[in-house]
Phi, psi and omega in degrees: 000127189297161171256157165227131206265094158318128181219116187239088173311171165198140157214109171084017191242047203307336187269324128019284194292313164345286175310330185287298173331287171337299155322300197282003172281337195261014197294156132286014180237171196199358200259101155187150166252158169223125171246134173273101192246092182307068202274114191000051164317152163244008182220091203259162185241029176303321133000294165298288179294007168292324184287356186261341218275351175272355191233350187226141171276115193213128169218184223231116178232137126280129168236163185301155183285149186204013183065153194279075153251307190269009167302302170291328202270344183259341166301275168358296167302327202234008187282145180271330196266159177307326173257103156278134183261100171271147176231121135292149183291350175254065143243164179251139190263075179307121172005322195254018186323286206284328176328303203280313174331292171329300173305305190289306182271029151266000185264332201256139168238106179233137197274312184184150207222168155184182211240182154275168158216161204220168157273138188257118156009287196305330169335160117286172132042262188288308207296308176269349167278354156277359171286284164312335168306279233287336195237007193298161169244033169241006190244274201261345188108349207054056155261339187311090211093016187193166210266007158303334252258144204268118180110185160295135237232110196260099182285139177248115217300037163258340182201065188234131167244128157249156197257156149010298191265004162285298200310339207241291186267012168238012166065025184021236188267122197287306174272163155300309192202184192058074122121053223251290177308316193305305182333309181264011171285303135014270221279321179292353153294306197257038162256344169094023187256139181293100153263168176189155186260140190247090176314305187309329181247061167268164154229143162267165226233063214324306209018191202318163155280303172268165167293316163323296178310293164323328190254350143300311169298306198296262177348306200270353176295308174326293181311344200244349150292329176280315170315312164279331174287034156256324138282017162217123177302161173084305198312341152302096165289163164299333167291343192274331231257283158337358143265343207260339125343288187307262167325358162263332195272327171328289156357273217281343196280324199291337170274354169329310198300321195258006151211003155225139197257347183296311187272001204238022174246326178290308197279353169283328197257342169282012167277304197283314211276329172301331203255353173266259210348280187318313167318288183293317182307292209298340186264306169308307186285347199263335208072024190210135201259357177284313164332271211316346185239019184260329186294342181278349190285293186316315167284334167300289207274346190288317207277338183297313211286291192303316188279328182257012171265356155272312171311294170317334169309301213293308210279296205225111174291158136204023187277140166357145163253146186273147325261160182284167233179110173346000000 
């Protein structure tokens, strides 16, 4: 029976870790282990995995902070299992998770996978209207998490596994951060190693709480597209190109007001018929019609957020140099 070694960074996030914990007591696959990997919190959740340690085989590091690239690579190092499993920390784990994980690679011979993610019932609100930003096909193409996904299938370190011998031989993440999984997605493709994604084995996915918060995340998601297509030429597809469309045409409609009165009407009303598109879709899928209108904000700040954390990238670089290094 395979082992499989759950590897979780955490900074600053104990109750979070808590929710997590919580989850993985209810798997119905049950041969895994868990490391907690503290990268030099000040709010630590040492504590938390304490209240776990009679029922989950699980232990617990502190390290100097080094960012969650080499956080998971310090994870990595100390896994036991055939599979290391990354978790952020505010995902929640559904029951048949490792079940699923399990099945598919008794069918499959895949190197490393990863899964989708969804909003869990318990969400709010604003929690579940950035859910829907993120997976949208008025956002993102709906390639995100699904088998749409442009290419060869680049698993992403909120719900990604790898066996034993990619960790070993691609020395796991070369960055820390800015764009640190796409990076290392990359490099285990073109290492000649097999992915594929296991529709079944999604999580959920807490992400930001404010708006404030999202559109920071969204931005530095941009700047870290640009970053890696600075060590692999090409990784900016035309989908990736499209917030960054969007925030110029954005842009460019809002100075319309002050010399064509034509174009800033026209261009009012092809805004209003994209963002009712979003409203019903975002109402359909969700069931909800506050969803459904927090999803026009929320789709507002993924693609503006995105798009100008790219544009800002291209023009004033500050992204990582290849490669940062342990």
């Amino acid at each position: 029976m395979r082992l499989y070694s759950v590897v979780i960074p955490v900074y600053n996030r104990p109750e979070e870790v808590r929710e997590l914990l919580t989850s993985l007591l209810d798997q119905t696959f049950k041969n895994f282990e868990i490391l907690i990997i503290e990268d030099g919190s000040t709010n630590k959740c040492d504590q938390v995995v304490e209240e776990f340690k009679g029922e989950l085989d699980i232990k617990y590091f502190f390290k100097e902070n080094s960012g969650q690239g080499f956080t998971r690579n310090y994870g990595f190092e100390r896994a036991n299992g055939d599979f290391s499993i990354v978790f952020d920390s505010d995902c929640i784990i559904p029951k048949e998770y490792f079940q699923e994980v399990d099945k598919f690679l008794e069918a499959n011979e895949v190197d490393a996978f990863g899964g989708p993610d969804s909003a869990h019932p318990s969400f709010n609100s604003l929690q579940k209207a950035i859910s829907y930003s993120m997976t949208s096909p008025f956002t993102t193409g709906g390639i995100r998490g699904n088998k749409k996904h442009v290419g060869k299938f680049h698993p992403r370190s909120f719900n990604m596994g790898i066996s034993k011998r990619v960790f070993e031989e691609t020395g796991g993440y070369r960055l820390t951060r800015m764009g640190e999984d796409i990076e290392f997605s990359i490099r285990v493709i073109n290492a000649g190693f097999k992915t594929a994604l296991i529709n079944p084995a999604f999580v959920y996915h807490k992400r930001r709480t404010s708006i404030s918060q999202f559109y920071k995340q969204l931005h530095f998601f941009g700047r870290a597209r640009v970053n890696v297509n600075r060590f692999f030429p090409g990784e900016i597809k035309a989908i990736h190109l499209l917030p960054a469309a969007f925030t110029l045409g954005f842009l460019t409609w809002l100075s319309t007001f002050f010399w064509n009165d034509l174009l800033f009407q026209i261009g009012g009303l092809i805004l209003s018929l994209y963002f009712l598109g979003i409203l019903l879709h975002a109402i359909s899928e969700t069931k909800s019609l506050k969803v459904g209108l927090i999803s026009i904000v929320t789709s507002f700040v993924q693609l503006f957020g995105y798009g100008m954390g790219l544009i800002t990238e291209k023009l004033k670089p500050r992204g990582n140099q290849p490669f940062a290094q342990k």
